[in-house]
N, C-alpha and C positions, 0 to 999 in steps of 0.2 A: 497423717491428715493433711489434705490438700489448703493452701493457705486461699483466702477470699481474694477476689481484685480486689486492687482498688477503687475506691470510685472517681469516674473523673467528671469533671466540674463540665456545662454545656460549652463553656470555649474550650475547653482540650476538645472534645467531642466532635464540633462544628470543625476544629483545624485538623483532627485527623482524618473526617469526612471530607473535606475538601484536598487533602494527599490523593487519600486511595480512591476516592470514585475517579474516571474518566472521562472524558468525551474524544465525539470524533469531532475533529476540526479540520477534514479535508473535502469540506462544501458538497460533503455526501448526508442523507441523511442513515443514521445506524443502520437500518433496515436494506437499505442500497446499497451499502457499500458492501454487505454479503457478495451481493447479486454480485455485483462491479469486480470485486476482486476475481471471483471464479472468471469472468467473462474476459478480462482480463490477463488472468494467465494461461486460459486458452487462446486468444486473440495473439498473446508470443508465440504460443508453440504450431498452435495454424501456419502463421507468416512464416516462423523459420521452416515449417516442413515443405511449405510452398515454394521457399526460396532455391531449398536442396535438388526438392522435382525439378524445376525448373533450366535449373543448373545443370542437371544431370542427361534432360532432354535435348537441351542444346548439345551437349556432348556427346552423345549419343548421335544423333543426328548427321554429326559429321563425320571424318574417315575415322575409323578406329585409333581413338587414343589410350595409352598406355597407364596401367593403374593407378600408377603413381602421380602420374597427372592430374586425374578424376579425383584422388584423396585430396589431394593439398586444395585443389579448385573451391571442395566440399567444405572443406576444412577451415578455408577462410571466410566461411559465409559466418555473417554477427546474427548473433539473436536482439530483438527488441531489447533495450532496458526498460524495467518495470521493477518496481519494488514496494512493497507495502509499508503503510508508514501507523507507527502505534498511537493509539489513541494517547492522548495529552490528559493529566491531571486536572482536575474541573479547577482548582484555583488557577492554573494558565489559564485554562479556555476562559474562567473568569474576566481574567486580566482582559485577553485579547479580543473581547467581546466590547470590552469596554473602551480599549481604544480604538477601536473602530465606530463608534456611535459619539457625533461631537455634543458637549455639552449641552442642554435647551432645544434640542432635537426634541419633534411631536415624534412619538411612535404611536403606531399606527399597528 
């Protein structure tokens, strides 16, 4: 026989609520930041494949170089840094919500 929970009181409740939900806190809103992130790591892999054509056209272009050359040239092209960042426990964003609004401030 499976045992009952426990019951927990509305402040365990409220403090486990405030662990496990999240928020986004990087001045996206939820909905955008979908969009954002795909656009995003297209917009690195565009550039780097731009960079490689580009690289490779100029080589090309000129007398015939040697493979070995063309790799390492290829090789040393960077990608964009981009990296995604996890949404924050709503008591952070709590927190940080609040210190950024000074005390006796109208909101509006």
């Amino acid at each position: 026989m499976a045992r009952p929970k426990r019951l927990r009181t509305p402040q365990e409740k409220k403090a486990l609520s405030l662990d496990h939900d999240c928020r986004n806190v990087v001045a996206e809103s939820q909905w955008g930041a979908r969009d954002a992130i795909a656009k995003r790591k297209q917009w690195v892999n565009q550039s780097y494949r731009k960079a490689v054509r580009q690289m490779l056209s100029a080589l090309s272009g000129a007398a015939p170089a040697e493979a070995e050359a063309v790799e390492s040239t290829v090789a040393a092209t960077q990608r964009h840094r981009w990296r995604k960042f996890p949404d924050v426990p709503l008591r952070e964003a709590l927190r940080l919500r609040r210190s950024r609004i000074p005390r006796g401030a109208v909101r509006t």
